[in-house]
C-alpha positions in Angstrom: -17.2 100.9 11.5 -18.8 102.6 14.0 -18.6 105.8 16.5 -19.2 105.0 19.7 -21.7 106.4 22.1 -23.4 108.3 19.5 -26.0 106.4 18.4 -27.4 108.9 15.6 -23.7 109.9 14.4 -23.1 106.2 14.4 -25.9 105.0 12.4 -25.3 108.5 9.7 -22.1 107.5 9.6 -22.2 103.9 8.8 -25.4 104.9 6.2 -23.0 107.5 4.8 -19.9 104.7 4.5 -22.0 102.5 2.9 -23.9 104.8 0.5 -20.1 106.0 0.0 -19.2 102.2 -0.9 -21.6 101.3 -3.0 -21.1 104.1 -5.3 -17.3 103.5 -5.3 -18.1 99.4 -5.9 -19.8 101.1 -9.7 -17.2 103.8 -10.0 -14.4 101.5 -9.8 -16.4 99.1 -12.4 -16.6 101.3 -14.7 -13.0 102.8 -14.2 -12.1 99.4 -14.3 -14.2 98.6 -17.5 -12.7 102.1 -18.8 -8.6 101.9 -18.2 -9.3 98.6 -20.4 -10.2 99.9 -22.8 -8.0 103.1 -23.1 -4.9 100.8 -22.2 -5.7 98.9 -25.7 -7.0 102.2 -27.8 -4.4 104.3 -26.3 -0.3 104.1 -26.1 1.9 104.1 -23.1 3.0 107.7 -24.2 -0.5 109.2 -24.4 -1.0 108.2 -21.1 2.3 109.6 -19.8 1.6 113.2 -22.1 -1.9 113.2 -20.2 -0.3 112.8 -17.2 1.8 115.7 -17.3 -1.2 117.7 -17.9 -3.2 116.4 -15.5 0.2 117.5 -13.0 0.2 120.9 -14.5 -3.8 121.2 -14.1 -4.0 119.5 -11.0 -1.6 122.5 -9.5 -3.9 125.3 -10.3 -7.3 123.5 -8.7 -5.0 122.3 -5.7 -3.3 125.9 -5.1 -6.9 127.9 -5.9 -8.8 126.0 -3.4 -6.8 127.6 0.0 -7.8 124.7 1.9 -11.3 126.4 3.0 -13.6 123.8 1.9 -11.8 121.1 4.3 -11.3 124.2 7.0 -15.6 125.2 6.9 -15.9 121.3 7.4 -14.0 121.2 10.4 -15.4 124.1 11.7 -18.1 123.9 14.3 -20.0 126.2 13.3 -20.7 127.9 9.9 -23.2 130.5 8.6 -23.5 129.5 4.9 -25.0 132.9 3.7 -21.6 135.0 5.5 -18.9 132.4 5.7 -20.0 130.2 2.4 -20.3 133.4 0.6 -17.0 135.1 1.6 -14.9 131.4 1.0 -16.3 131.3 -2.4 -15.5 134.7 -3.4 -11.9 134.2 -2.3 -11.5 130.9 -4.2 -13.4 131.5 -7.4 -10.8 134.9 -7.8 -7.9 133.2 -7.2 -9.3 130.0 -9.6 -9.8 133.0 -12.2 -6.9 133.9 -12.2 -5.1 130.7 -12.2 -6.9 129.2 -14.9 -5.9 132.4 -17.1 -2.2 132.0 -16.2 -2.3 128.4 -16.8 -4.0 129.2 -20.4 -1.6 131.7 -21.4 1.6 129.7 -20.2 0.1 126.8 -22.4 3.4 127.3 -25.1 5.9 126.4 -22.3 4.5 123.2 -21.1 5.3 122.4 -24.7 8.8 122.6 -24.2 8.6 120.2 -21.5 11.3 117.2 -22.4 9.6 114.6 -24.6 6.3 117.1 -25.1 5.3 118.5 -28.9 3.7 122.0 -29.5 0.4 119.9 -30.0 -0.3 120.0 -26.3 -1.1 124.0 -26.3 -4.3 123.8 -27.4 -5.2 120.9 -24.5 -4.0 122.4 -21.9 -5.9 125.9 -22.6 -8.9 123.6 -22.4 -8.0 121.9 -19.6 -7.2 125.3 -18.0 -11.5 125.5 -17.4 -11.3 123.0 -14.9 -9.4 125.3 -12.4 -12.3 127.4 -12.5 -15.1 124.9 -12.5 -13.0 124.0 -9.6 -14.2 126.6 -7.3 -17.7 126.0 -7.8 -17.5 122.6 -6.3 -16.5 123.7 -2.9 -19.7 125.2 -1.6 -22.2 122.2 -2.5 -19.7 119.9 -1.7 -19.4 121.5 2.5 -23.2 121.5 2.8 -23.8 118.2 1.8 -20.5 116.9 3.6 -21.7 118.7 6.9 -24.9 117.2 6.9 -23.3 113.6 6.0 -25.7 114.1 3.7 -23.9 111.8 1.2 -27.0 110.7 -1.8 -26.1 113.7 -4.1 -22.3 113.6 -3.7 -22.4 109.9 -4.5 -24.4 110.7 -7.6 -22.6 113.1 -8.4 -19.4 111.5 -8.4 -20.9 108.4 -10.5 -22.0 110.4 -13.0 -18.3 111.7 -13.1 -17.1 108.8 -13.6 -19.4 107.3 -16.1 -19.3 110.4 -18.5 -15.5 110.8 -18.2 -15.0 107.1 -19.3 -17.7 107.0 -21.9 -16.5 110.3 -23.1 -13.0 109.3 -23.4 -13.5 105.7 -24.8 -15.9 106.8 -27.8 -13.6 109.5 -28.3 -10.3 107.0 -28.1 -12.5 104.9 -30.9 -12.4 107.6 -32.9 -8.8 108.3 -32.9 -9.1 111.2 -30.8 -5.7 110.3 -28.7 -4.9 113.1 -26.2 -8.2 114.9 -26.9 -9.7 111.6 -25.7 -8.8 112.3 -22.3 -9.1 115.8 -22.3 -13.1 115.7 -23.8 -13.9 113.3 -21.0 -12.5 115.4 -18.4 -14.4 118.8 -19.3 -17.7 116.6 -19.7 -17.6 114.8 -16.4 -16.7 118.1 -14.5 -20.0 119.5 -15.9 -22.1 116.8 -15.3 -20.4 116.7 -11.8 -21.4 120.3 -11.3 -25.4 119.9 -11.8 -26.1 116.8 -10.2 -24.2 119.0 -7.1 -25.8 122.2 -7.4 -29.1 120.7 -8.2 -28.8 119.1 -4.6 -27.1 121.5 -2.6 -29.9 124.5 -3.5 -27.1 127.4 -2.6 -26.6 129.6 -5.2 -23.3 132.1 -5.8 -23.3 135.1 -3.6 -20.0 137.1 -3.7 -19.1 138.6 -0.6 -16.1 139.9 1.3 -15.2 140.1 4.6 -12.2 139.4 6.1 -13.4 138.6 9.8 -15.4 135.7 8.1 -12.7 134.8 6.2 -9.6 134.7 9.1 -10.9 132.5 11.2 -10.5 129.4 8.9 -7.5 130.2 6.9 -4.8 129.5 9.1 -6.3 125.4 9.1 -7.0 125.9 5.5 -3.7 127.1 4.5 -2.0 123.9 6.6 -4.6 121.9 4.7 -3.9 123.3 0.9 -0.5 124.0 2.0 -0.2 120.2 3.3 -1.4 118.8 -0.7 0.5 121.2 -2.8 3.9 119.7 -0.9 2.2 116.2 -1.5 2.1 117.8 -5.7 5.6 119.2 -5.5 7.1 116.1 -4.3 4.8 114.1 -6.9 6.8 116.4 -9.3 9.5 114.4 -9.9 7.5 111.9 -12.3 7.1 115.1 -15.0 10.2 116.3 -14.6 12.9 113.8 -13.8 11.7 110.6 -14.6 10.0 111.8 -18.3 13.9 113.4 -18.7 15.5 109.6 -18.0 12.9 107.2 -19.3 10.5 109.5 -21.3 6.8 109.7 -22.1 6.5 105.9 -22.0 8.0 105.3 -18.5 5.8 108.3 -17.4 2.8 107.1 -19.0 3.4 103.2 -17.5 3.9 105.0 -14.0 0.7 106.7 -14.4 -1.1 103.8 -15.3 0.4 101.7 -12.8 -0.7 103.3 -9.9 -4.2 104.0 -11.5 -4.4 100.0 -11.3 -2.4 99.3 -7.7 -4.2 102.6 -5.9 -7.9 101.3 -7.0 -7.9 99.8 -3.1 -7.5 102.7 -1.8 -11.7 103.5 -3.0 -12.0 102.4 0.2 -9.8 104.9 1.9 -11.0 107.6 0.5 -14.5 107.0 1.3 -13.7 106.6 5.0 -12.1 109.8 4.5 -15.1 111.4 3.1 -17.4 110.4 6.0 -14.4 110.3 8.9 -13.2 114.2 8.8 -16.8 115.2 9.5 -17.4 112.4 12.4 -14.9 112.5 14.2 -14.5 116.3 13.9 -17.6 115.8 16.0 -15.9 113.8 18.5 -12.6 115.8 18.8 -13.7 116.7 22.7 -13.4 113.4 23.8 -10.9 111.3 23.7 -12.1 108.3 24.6 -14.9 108.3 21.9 -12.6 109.4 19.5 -9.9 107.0 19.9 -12.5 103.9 20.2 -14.5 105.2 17.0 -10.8 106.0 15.1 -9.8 102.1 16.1 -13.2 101.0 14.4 -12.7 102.5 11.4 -9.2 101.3 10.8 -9.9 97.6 11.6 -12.9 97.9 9.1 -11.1 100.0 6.6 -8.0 97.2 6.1 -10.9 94.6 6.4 -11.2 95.8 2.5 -7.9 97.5 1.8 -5.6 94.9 3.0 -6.9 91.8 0.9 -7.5 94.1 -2.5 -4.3 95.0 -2.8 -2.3 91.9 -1.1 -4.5 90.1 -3.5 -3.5 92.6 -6.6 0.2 92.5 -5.5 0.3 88.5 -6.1 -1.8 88.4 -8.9 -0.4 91.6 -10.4 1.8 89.8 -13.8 -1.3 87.4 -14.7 -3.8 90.8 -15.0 -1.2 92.6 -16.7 -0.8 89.8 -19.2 -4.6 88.8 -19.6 -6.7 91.9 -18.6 -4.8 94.6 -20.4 -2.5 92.9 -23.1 1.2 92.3 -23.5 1.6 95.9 -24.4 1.6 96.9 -20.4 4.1 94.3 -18.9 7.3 96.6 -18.2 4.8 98.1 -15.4 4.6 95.0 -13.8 7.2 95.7 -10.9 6.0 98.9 -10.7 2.1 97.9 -9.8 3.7 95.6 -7.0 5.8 98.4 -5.7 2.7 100.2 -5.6 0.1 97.5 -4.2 2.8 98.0 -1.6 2.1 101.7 -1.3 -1.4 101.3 -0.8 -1.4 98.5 1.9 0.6 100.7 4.1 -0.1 104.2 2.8 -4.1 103.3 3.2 -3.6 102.6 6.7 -1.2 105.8 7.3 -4.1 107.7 5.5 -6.7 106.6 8.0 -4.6 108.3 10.5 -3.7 111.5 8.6 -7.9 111.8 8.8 -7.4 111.7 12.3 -5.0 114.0 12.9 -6.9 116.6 10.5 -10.1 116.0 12.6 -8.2 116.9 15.8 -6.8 120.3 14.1 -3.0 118.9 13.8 -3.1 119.8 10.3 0.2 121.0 11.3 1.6 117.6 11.6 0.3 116.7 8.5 2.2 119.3 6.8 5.3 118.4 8.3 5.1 114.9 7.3 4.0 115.9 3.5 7.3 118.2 3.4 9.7 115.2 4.6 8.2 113.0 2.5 8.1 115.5 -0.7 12.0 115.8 0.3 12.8 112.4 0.7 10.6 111.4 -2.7 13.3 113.2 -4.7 16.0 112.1 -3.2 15.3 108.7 -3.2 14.0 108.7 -6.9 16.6 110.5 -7.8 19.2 108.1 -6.4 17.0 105.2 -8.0 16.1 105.8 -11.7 19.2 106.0 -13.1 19.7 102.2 -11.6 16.5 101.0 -11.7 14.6 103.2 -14.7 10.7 104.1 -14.4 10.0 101.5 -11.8 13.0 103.6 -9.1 9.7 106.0 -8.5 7.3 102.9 -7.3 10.3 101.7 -4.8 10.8 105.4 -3.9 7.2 105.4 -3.1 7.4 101.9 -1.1 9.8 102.9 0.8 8.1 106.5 1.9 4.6 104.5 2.6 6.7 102.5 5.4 8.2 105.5 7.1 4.8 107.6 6.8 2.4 105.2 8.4 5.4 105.0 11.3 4.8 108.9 12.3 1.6 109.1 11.8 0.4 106.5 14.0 2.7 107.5 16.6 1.7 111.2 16.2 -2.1 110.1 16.5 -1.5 108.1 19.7 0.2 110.4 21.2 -3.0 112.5 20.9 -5.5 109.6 21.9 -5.0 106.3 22.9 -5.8 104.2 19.9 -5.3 100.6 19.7 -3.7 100.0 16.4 -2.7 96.6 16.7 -5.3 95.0 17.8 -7.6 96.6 15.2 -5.4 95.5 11.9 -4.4 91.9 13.6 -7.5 90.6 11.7 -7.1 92.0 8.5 -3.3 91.6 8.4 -3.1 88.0 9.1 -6.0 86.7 6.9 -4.7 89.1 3.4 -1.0 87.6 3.4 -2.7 84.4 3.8 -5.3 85.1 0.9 -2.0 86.2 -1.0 0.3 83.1 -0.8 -2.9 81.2 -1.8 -3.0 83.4 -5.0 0.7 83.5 -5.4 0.8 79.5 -5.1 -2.1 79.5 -7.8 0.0 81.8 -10.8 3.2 79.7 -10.0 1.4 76.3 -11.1 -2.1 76.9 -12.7 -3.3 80.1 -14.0 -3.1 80.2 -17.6 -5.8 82.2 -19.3 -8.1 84.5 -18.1 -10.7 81.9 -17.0 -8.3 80.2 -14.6 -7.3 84.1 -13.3 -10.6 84.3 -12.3 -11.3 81.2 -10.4 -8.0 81.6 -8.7 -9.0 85.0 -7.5 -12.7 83.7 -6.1 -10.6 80.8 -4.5 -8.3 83.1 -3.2 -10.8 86.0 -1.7 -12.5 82.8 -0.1 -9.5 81.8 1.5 -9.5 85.3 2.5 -13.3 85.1 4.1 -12.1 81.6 5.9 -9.1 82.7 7.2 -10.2 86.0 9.1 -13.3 84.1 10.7 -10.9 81.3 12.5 -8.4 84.1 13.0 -11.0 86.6 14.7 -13.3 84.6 16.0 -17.0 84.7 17.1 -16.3 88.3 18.4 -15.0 89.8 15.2 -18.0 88.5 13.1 -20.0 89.7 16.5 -19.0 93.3 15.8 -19.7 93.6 11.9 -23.1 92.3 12.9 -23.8 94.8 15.5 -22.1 97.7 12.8 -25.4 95.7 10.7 -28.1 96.2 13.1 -27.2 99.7 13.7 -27.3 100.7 9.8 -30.7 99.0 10.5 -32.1 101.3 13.1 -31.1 104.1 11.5 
């Protein structure tokens, strides 16, 4: 993964990916080690009544942030004691004021269908995080504009770990819903020192509105673009917990917890993309070649994870998490599904972002949000829970179609020739696997051979497929890491 003719951006780049990677390789560990354990402390319904909180929460920090924090990033240049202090001031108000709203509505998300009064009190607590919210952004453009990626990858591990040690030895204990909600206030905490302690900017509140104009009409395509991604996600909360209740909520939610864990990968690209190739947006060229790069080493990862997840998907059900998750089954295929193509159309979306289209983006989130419930709509009644996961499919296919046509439209990307690799070697890796649960796995030791045989198969097949040239290129990725 590389950016070429930029040495130094290159090397940061690839340090920064890596750095990114190996913090995500422990984060997903331990969230691995973690949804264990809450799947076999915890019901199917906690996990769906946490999930509508997390919706209802997740609104608030999503519509408080205004998009700014992605907008300063983008920008090219940036005076952190003016336009730092004026973005802050305009987000921590309107977190304020959200969070308060959110607290004092509390007693209506308990007349959500399927939801008891007992949620009041969670959700007011909950409500903090909206605030805490807005303290993040700052730190969090500093150290993303320096690619300086040490403290956010801390940071983000210690979020992890507390939240999941939190949670489980709260789950012991017979916590249930608080569970969740005890290891979310912890881990945002946690999050917020490690951050700040790096960062070394403190609060300032300040208001100007020529510091401010410049980036909000990006940001508000930005924010705008994920709170029509929330509204569309909607429909699990509201329709589907009104036709299959907290237990086909709570299987969706864990579902895609378990098929999206490929997508780590994604969203560290992400992390260290937008500020890369926001560098590169001048030149085409540089842009497309470095854009190619990324996605060919991206689905090196992505493709095989979930292809592999996807054929394996009913045997770790059955012996990872216990008999208790099964029904979900279909639905963590549909969604393995979802992350093989939506991780490639997400690749692009970072593109498009970097080259200021946030415009596009938005576009596509609105069809898609559209389209989302009238698909699930049409398919829950027919197909229960699972109709959301093929309603999900289904959008991935027709996302990564516009995207990739809107980005080379703007460059000249070769997207073929960069996922060819990748492509060909995962389905491979997966009929191995699939070959394997039809007449062999049986317990949990057999799951696990199978799946080093089959990530092997994986290894083999893209080296005869790609050829000296492919394993030239992650070499030379190697040697530049090296030189720093």
């Amino acid at each position: 993964m590389s950016l070429a003719g930029s040495p130094g951006l290159r090397g940061r780049t690839l340090r920064s990916f890596l750095l990114l990677g190996a913090q995500r390789v422990v984060g997903v560990a331990v969230t691995a080690a973690g949804s264990i354990a809450l799947a076999r402390l915890l019901s199917p319904e906690v996990f769906g009544l946490y999930a509508i909180l997390v919706f209802v929460i997740s609104l608030g920090v999503r519509a408080s942030e205004l998009g700014l924090g992605a907008a300063l990033v983008q920008r090219r240049d940036l005076d952190p004691a003016a336009g730092l202090g004026v973005a802050f001031t305009a987000t921590f108000a309107l977190a304020l004021a959200l969070g308060i709203l959110i607290a004092a509505a509390a007693p209506l998300v308990a007349r959500w269908p399927g939801v008891s009064a007992e949620v009041t009190a969670p959700v007011r607590w909950l409500a903090v995080l909206v605030v805490l919210s807005s303290f993040r952004m700052p730190a969090t453009v500093l150290l993303e504009r320096r690619l300086a990626y040490l403290p956010l990858t801390a940071a983000e591990t210690a979020d992890t770990v507390t939240f999941y040690a939190v949670a489980v030895g709260a789950a012991m204990s017979g916590a249930g819903l608080w569970s969740f909600v005890a290891g979310a206030l912890a881990a945002r905490a946690v999050n917020l020192v490690v951050l700040w302690s790096a960062a070394r900017w403190r609060p300032t509140f300040r208001w100007s509105w020529d510091e401010l104009a410049p980036v909000m009409k990006f940001g508000f395509l930005f924010q705008g673009t994920i709170l029509v991604g929330i509204a569309g996600d909607a429909v699990v909360p509201t329709f589907v917990t009104a036709w299959s209740g907290l237990g086909g909520v709570g299987f969706l939610n864990w579902a895609s917890a378990l098929a999206f864990m490929p997508l780590q990968v994604v969203s560290i690209a992400g992390r260290v993309l937008f500020p890369a190739l926001s560098s590169l947006q001048a030149d085409t060229t540089r842009f497309a070649d470095a854009t190619a790069r990324v996605l060919n080493r991206v689905t090196a990862v992505l493709y095989p994870a979930a292809a592999l997840l996807c054929a394996g998907a009913d045997p770790v059900v059955r012996l990872v998490f216990g008999e208790a998750w099964v029904p979900a089954v279909p639905a963590v295929r549909c969604f393995c599904l979802s992350a093989f193509i939506g991780g490639t159309s997400t690749i692009f979306v970072h593109a498009l972002y970097s080259l200021g289209r946030a415009d596009l983006v938005f576009r596509l989130n609105v069809a898609s949000a559209v389209l989302l419930w009238a698909v699930t709509v049409a398919l829950v009644p027919w197909l229960g829970f699972v109709g959301f996961a093929v309603a999900s499919a289904t959008l991935a296919c027709a996302g990564v179609s516009y995207t990739a046509t809107r980005v080379r439209r703007l460059v000249p990307v070769r997207i073929l020739p960069a996922v060819r690799v990748p492509l060909a070697a995962s389905l491979g890796s997966a009929a191995v696997l699939a070959g394997l649960v039809a007449v062999w796995i049986h317990d949990l030791t057999s799951l696990l051979v199978a799946l080093g045989v089959s990530t092997a198969a994986y290894v083999l097949f893209a080296g005869l497929i790609g050829g000296p040239a492919w394993r030239v290129e992650f070499l030379a990725d190697w040697r530049t890491v090296l030189q720093g």
